[in-house]
TORKOL-696298 format. One record per residue: residue in three letters; y, z, x of N, C-alpha, C in turn. Coordinates in pm, whole numbers, plus 32768, in hexadecimal, padded with zeros to 4 digits. Last residue first. Layout:
N
ALAYZXYZXYZX;...
This chain:
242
UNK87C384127C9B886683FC7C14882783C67B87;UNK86E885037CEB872684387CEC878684777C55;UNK86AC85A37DBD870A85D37D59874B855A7D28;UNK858286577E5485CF85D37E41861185F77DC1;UNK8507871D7EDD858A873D7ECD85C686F07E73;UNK840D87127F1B844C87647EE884A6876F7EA7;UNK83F685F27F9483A9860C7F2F83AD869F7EF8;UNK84FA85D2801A84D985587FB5845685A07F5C;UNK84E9869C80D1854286B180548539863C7FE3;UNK83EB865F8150840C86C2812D846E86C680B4;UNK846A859881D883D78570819F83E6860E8163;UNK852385D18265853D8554822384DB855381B7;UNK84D186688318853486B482BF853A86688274;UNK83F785DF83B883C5865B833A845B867A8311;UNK84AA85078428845E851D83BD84058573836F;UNK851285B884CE858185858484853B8564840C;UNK84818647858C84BA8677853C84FF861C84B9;UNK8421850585F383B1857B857C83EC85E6855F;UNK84F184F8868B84CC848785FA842584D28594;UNK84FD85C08736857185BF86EB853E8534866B;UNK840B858487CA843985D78753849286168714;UNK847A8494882D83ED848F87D883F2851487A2;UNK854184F588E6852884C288678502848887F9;UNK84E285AB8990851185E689458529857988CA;UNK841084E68A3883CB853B89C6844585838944;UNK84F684708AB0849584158A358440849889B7;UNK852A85388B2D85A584E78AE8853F84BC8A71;UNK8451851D8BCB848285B88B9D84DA85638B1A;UNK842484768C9583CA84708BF5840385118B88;UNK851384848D30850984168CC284B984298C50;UNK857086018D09855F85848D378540850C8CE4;UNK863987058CE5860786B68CB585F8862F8CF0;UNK86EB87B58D40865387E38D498605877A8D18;UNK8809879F8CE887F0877D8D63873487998DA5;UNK87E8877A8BAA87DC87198BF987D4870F8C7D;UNK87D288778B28874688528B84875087D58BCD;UNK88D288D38AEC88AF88FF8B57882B88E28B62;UNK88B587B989FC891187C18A6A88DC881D8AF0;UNK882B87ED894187E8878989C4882687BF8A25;UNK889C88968882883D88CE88C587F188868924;UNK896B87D48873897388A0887B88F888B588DB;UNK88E1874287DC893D87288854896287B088A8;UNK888587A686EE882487898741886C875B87D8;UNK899187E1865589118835868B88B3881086CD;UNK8A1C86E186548A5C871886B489FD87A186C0;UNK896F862E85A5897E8625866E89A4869786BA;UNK895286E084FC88DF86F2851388FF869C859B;UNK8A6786B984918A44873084C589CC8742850F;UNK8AB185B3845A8AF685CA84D28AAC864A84F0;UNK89B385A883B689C8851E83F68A0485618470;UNK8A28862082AA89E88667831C89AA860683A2;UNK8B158560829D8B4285FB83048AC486458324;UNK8AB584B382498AE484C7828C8B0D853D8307;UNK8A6E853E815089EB84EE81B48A3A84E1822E;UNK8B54858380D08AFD85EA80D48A8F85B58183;UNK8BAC847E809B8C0884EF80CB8BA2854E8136;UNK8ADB84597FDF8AEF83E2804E8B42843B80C6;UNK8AF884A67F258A7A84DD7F4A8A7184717FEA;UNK8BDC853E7E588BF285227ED28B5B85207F3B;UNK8AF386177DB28B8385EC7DCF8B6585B77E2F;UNK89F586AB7DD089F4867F7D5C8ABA861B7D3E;UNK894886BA7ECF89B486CB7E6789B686967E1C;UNK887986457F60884986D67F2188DD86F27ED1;UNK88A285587FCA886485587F42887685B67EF3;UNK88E585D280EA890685A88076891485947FEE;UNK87BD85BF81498806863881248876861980BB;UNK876A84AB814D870785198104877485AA80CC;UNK881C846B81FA885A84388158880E846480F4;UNK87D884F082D0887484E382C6886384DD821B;UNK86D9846182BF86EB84ED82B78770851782D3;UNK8757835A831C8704835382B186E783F982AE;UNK87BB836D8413882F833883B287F28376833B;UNK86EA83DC849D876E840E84A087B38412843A;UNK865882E784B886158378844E869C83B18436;UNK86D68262851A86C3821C84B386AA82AC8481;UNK86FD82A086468787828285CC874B825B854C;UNK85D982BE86768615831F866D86B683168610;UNK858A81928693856D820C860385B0827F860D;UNK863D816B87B48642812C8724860B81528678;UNK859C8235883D863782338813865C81DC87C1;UNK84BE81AD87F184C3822B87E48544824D879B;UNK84D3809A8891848E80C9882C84AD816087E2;UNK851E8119899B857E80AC893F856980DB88B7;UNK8454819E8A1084FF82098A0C8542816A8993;UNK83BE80D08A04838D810A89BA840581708974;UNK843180178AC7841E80048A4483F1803F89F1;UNK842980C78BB484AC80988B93849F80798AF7;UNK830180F38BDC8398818E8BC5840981478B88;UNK82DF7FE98C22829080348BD282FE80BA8B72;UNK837D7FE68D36835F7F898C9983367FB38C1C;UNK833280988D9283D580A78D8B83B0804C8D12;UNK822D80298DEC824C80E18DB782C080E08D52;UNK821D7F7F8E3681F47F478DD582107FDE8D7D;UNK82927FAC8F3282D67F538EFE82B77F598E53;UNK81DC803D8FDB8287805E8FB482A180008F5F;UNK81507FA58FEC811D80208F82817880528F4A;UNK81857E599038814F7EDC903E815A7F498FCC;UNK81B27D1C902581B67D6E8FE5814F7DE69009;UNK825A7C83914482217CCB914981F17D3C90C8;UNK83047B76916A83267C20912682A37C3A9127;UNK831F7A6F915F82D47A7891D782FA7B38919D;UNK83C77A0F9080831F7A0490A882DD7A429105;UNK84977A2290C084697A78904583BB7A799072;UNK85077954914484F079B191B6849C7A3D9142;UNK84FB7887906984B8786A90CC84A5790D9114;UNK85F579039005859178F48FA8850B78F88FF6;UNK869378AC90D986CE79229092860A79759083;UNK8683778990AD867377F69135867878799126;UNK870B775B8FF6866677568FBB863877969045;UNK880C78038F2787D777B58FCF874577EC8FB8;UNK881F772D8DEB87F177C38E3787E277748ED0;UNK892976C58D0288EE76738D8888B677258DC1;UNK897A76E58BF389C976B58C7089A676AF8D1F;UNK889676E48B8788D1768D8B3C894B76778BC7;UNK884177E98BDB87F377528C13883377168BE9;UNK8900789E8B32892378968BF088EB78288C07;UNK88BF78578A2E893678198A59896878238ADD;UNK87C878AE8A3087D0785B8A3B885577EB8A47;UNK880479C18A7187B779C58AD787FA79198AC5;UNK88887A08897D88EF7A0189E888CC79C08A64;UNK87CE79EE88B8882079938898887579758943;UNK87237AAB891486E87A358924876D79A6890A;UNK87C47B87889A87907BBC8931876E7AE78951;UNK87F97B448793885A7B5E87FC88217B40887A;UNK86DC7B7D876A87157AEB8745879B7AF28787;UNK869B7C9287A0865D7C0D87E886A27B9987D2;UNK87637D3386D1875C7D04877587527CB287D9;UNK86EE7CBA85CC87577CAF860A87917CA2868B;UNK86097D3185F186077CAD860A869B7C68860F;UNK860A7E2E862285DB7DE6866085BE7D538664;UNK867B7E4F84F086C77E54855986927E1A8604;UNK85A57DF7846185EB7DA6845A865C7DE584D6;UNK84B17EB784D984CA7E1C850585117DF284EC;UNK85557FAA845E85597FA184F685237F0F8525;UNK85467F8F836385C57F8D83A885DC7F82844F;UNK84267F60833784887F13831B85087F3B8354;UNK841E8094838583B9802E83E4841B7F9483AB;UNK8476810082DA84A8811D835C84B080D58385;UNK842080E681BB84C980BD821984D680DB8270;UNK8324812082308341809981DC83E88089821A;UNK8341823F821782F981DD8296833081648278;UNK839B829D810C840982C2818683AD82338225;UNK82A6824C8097832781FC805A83838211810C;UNK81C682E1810681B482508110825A820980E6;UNK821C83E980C4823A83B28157822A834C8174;UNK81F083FE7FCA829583F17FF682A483E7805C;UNK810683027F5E8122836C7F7C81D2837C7FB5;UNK80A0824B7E2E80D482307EDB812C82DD7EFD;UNK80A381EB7D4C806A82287D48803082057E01;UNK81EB81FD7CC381DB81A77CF5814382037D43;UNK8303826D7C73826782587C0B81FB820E7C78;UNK83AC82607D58836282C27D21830E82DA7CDA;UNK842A81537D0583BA81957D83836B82097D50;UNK84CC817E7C25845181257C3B83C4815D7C9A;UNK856D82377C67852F82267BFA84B6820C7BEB;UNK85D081AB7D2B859C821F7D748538823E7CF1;UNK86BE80B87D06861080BE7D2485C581427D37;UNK8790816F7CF9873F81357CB986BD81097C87;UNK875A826A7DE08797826D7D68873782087D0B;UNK86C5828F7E92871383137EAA875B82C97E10;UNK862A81B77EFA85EE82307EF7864082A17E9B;UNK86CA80DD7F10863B80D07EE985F781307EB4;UNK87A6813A7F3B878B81247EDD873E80FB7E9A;UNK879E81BE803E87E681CB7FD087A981C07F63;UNK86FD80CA80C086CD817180C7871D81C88052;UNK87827FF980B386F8802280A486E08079808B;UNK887380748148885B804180C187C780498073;UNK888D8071823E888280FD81C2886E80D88170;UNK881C7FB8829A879E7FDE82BF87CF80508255;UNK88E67EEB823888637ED4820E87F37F428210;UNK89857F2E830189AE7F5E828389117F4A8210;UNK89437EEC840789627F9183D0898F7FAB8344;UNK89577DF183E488E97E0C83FE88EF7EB683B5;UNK8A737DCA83BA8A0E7D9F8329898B7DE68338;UNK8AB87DD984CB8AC27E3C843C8A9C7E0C83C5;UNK8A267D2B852E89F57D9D85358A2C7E2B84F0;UNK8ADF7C5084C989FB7C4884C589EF7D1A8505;UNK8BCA7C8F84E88B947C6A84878B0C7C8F8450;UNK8BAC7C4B86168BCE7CDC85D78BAA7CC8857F;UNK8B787B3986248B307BB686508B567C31864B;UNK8C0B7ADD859A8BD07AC885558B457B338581;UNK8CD97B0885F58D137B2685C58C9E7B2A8562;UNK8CCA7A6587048CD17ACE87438CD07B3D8695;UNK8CAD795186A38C3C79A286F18C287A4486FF;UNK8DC6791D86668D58793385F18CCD797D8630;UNK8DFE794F874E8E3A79C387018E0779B58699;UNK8D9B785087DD8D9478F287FC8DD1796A87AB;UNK8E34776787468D8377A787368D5478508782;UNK8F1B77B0876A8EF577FA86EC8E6577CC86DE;UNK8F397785887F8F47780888718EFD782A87DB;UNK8ECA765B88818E7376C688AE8E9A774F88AE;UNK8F9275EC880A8F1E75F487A68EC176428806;UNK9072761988C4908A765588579009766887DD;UNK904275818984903475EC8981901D767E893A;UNK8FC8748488C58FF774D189328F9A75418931;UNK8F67740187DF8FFE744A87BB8FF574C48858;UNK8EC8737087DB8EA473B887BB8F13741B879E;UNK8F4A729388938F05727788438EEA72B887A1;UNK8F66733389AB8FE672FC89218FBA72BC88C3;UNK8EC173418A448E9B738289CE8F0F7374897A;UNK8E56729B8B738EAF72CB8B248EA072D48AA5;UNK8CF572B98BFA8D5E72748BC58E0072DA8BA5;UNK8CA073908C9A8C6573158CC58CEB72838C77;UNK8CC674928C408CB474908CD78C9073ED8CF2;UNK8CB2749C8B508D4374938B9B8D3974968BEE;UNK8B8174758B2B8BBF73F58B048C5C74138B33;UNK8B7675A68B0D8B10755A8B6D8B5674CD8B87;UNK8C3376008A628C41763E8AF98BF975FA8B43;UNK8B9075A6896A8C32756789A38C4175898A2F;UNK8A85763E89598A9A7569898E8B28755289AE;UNK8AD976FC89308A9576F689BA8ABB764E89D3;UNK8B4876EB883B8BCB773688AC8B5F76E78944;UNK8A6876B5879B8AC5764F87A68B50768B883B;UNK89F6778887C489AA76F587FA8A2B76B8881F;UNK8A78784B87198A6A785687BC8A2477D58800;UNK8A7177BA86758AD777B586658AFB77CB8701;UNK894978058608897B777F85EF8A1D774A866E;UNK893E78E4862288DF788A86A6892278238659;UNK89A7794B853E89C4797985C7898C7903862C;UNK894F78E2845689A278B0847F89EB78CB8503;UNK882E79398491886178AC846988B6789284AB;UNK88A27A688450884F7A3D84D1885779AF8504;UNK88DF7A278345893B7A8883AA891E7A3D8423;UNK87E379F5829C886C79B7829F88CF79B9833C;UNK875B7AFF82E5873B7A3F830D87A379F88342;UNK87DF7BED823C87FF7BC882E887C77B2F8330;UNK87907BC7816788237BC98168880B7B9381ED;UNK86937B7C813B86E27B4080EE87617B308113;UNK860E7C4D81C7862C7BE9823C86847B8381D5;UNK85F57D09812F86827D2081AB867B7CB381B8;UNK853B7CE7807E85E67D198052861B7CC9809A;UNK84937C9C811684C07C5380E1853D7C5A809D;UNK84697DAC817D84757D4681EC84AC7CB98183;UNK84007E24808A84857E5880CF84A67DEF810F;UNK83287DC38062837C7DBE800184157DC68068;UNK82937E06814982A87D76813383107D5880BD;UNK82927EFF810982A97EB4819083067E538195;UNK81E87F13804B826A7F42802782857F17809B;UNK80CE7EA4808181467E63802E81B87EA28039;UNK809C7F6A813D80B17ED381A8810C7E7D8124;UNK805D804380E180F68024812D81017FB58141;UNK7F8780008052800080008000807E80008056;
């Protein structure tokens, strides 16, 4: 049953954010081919100078854009899938309250992960679009992958992974608490949003000089299993839908 509510969700989001993504690699293609083609012709064609500032400020305008749509998608879901409208629904729904809270996670965290990657791949392909030193590329080969290497790799994407559910539970036991008014329930999510950093910041702070790389990681793998028993907790105690 998670793998449908999954797939429900993933279809929400990707309705809004497709679009978004589209038009990002569309627009960043088009900035890569002008910077590639002003190095070979003149672009008065295209309106200069002047048509490569406002392809960069549509670029630049469309990547803020994609990732505040991204952050708005992931409360939303969760809002109002859960916490008002739809929440109705869900709740009959013969799926447990940790299968619903998993569902928007795990959907919020590929569509933000895919946000990334399509940035991350858009930029890679507008550096080849202006020429890589393949000497560069060439001296890559001869590296040596060791233990060190595949360690830091390994640590690096996993500290990614993590710290990426970790803003998600955050937001999403931010808007668990929330809920619990009956006013201002957005007000409310918020502020415990600012309180539950500024208590768990409290208490990193004097362990940060005792703390090493897998130290960091462990603290926040359970800072995302605190976040979800408070989440998973007040949705099936507490819940207070409008």
């Amino acid at each position: 049953m998670l793998g449908k509510l999954l797939k429900y969700d993933l279809k929400a989001m990707g309705r809004i954010m497709v679009p978004f993504w589209i038009a990002l690699f569309a627009v960043g293609i088009l900035w890569g081919a002008q910077m590639r083609l002003s190095r070979f012709v003149s672009l008065s064609f295209l309106g200069g100078d002047m048509g490569m500032i406002i392809v960069v400020l549509v670029f630049t305008a469309l990547v803020v854009a994609v990732f505040a749509m991204n952050i708005i998608v992931v409360i939303q879901r969760f809002w109002k899938g859960i916490l008002k409208e739809e929440g109705y629904l869900m709740f009959t729904l013969p799926v447990s309250t940790r299968s619903l809270i998993l569902s928007k996670v795990f959907s919020s965290f590929l569509v933000s992960l895919g946000t990334i990657l399509i940035l991350a791949a858009l930029v890679s392909l507008i550096v080849v679009m202006q020429g890589v030193d393949l000497n560069g590329l060439q001296q890559l080969k001869n590296i040596r992958i060791d233990g060190f290497f595949i360690k830091w790799s390994v640590y690096g994407v996993t500290f990614a992974v993590f710290t990426l559910l970790n803003v998600i539970y955050h937001v999403y036991a931010a808007m668990a608490i929330g809920q619990l008014s009956n006013r201002n329930r957005m007000i409310c999510a918020f502020v415990a949003y600012v309180v539950m950093a500024i208590v768990l910041g409290v208490i990193e702070i004097p362990l940060l000089d005792y703390m090493r790389e897998w130290s960091f990681l462990t603290v926040t793998v359970i800072e995302v299993i605190i976040y979800h028993i408070i989440t998973e907790y007040i949705l099936t105690k507490k819940l207070n839908l409008e």
